[in-house]
Short mmCIF file of the C-alpha atoms (twelve columns), coordinates in Angstrom:
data_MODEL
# 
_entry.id   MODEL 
# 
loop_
_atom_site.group_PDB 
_atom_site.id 
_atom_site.type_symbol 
_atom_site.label_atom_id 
_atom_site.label_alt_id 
_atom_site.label_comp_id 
_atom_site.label_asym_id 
_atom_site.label_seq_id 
_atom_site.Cartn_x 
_atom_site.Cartn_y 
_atom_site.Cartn_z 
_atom_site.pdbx_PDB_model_num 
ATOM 1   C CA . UNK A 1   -1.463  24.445 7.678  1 
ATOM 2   C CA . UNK A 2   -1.459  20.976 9.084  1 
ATOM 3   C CA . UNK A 3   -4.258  18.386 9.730  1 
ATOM 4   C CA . UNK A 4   -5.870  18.717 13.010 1 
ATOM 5   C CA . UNK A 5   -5.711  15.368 14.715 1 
ATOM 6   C CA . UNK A 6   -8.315  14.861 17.379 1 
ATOM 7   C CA . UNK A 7   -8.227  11.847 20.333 1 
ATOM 8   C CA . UNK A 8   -9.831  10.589 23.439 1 
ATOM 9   C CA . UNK A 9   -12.951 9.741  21.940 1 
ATOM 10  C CA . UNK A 10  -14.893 6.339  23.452 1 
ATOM 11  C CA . UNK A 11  -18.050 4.861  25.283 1 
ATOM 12  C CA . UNK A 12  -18.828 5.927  28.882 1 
ATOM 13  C CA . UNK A 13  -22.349 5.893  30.594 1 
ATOM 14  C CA . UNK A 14  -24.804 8.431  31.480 1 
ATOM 15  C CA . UNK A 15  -23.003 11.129 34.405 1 
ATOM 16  C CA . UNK A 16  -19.283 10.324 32.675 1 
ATOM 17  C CA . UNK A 17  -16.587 12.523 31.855 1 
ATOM 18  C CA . UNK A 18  -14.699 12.467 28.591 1 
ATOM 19  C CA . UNK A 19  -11.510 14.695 27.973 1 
ATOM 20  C CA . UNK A 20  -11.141 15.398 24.119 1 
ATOM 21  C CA . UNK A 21  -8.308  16.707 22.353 1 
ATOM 22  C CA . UNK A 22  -7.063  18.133 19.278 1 
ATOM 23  C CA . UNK A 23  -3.542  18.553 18.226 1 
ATOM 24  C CA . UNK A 24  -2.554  21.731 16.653 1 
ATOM 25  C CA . UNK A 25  1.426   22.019 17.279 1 
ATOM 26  C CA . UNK A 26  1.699   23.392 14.260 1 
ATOM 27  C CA . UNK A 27  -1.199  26.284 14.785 1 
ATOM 28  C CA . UNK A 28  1.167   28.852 16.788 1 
ATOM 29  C CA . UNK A 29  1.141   32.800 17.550 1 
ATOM 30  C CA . UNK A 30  -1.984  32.920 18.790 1 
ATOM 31  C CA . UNK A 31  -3.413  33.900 15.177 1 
ATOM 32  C CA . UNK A 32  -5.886  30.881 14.917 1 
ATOM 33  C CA . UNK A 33  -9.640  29.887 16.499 1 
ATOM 34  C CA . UNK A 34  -10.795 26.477 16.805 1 
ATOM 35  C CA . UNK A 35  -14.171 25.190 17.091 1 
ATOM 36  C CA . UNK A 36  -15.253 21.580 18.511 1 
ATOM 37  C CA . UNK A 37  -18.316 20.006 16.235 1 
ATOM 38  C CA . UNK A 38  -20.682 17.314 16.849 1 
ATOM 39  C CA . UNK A 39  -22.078 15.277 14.026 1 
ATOM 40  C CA . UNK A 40  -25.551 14.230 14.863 1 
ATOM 41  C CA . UNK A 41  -29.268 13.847 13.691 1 
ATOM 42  C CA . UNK A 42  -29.287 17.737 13.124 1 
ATOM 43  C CA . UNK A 43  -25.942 17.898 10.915 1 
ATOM 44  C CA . UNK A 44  -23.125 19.415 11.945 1 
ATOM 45  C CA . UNK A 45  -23.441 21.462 15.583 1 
ATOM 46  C CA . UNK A 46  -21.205 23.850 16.783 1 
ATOM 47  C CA . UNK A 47  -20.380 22.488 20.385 1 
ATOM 48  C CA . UNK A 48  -17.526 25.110 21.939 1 
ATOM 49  C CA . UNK A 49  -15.152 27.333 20.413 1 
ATOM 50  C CA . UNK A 50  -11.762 28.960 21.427 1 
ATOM 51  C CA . UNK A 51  -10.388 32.388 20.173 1 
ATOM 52  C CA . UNK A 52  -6.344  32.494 20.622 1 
ATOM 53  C CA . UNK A 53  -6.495  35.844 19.193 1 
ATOM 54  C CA . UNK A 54  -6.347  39.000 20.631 1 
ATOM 55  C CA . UNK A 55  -10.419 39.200 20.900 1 
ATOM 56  C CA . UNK A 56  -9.927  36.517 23.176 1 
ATOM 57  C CA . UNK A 57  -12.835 34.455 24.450 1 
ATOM 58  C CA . UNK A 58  -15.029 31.177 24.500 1 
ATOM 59  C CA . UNK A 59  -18.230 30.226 23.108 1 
ATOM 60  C CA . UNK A 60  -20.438 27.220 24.134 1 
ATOM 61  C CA . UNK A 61  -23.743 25.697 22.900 1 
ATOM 62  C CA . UNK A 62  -26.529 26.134 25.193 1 
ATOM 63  C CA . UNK A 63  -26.870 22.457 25.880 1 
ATOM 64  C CA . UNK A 64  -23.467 22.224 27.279 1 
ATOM 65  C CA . UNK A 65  -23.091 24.971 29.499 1 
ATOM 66  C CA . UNK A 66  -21.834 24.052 32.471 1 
ATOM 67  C CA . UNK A 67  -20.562 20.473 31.571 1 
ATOM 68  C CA . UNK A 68  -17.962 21.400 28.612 1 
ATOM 69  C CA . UNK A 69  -15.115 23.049 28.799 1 
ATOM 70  C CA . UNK A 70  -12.544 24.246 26.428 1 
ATOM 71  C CA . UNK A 71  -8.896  25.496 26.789 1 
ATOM 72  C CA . UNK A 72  -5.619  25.039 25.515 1 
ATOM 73  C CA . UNK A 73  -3.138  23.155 26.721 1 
ATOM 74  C CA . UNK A 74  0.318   23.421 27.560 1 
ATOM 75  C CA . UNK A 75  1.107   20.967 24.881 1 
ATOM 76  C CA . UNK A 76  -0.582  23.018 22.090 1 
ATOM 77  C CA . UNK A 77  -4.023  20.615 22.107 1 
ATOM 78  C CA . UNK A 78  -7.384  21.969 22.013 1 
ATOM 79  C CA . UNK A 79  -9.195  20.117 24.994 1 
ATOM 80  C CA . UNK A 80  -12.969 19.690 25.357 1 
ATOM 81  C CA . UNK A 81  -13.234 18.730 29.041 1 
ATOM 82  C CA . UNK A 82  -16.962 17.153 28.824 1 
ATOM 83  C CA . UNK A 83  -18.431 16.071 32.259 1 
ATOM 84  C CA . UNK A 84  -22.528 15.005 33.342 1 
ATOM 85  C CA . UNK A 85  -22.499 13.359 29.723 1 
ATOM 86  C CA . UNK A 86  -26.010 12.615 28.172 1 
ATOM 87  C CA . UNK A 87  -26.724 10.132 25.866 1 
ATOM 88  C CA . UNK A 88  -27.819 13.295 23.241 1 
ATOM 89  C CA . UNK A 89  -24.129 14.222 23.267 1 
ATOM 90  C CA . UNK A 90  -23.139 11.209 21.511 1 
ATOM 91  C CA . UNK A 91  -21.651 11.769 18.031 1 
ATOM 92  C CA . UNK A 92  -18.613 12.022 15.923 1 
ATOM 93  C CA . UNK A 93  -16.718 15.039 17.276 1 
ATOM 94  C CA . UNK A 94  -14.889 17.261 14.879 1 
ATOM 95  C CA . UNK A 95  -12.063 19.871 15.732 1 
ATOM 96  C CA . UNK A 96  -11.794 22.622 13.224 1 
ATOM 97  C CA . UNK A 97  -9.675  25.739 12.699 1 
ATOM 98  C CA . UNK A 98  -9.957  28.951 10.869 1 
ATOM 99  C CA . UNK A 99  -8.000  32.278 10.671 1 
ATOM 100 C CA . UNK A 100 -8.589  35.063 13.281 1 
ATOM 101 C CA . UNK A 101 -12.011 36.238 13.150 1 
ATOM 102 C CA . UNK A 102 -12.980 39.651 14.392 1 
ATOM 103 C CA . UNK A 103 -16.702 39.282 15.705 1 
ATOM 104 C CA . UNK A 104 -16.114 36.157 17.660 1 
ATOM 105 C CA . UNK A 105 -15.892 32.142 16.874 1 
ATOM 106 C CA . UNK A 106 -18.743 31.438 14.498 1 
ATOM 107 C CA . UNK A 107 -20.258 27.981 14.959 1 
ATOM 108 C CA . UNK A 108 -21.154 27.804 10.707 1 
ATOM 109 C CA . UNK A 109 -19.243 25.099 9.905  1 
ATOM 110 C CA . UNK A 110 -18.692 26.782 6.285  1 
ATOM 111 C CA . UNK A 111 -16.379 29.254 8.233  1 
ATOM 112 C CA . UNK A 112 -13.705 27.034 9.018  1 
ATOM 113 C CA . UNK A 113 -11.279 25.301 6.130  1 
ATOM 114 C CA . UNK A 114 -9.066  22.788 8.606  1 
ATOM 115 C CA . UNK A 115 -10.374 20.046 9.789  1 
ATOM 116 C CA . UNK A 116 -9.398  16.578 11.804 1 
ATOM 117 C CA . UNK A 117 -10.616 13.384 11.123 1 
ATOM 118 C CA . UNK A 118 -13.269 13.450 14.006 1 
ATOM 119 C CA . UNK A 119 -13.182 11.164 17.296 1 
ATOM 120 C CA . UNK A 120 -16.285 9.157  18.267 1 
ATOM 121 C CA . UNK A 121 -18.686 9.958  21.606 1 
ATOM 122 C CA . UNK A 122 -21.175 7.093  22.995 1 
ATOM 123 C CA . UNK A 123 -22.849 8.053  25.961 1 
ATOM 124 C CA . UNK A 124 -25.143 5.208  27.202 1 
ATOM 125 C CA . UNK A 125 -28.119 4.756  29.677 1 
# 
């Protein structure tokens, strides 16, 4: 497996929109799950997670439900469409990938072995 490569990272204020992605051409046949991280004061938080396989599915952290959004792209990238930012979802984001999993996209970030070099997040007042 190749090195994830996450982009679209900056500084926007309070009630901005960020789109973050994550390359993973080389993560095909829908046999793979990725999970979007946030480094912050509490370690490592799972923010929202995609299962390409067959279980299917999405999983989100409760403090971003209803402003994030995941999906893949046409292009093969991992987005994290992240709208009504708040200054607490500042943070180095990390995108991470792991082998199919059968009960869902854990947000341990022990489970997953692939990671990308993270992409910074300022939200400001």
């Amino acid at each position: 497996e190749e090195p994830l490569v996450e982009s679209g990272g900056g500084s926007v204020q309070t009630g901005g929109s960020l789109r973050l992605s994550c390359a993973a051409s080389g993560y095909t046949g829908n046999t793979w799950l990725f999970t979007w991280f946030r480094q912050g004061p509490f370690g490592r938080e799972g923010v929202a997670g995609i299962n390409l396989c067959s279980l299917g599915g999405t999983s989100y952290a409760d403090s971003v439900k209803g402003r994030f959004t995941i999906s893949k792209d046409n292009t093969d990238n991992i987005v994290l469409e992240m709208n009504s930012l708040k200054p607490d979802d500042s943070g180095m984001y990390y995108c991470a990938a792991a082998a199919c999993y059968g009960t869902g996209i854990p947000f341990s970030p022990s489970f997953y072995n692939i990671w990308g070099q993270g992409t910074q997040v300022t939200v400001s007042n």
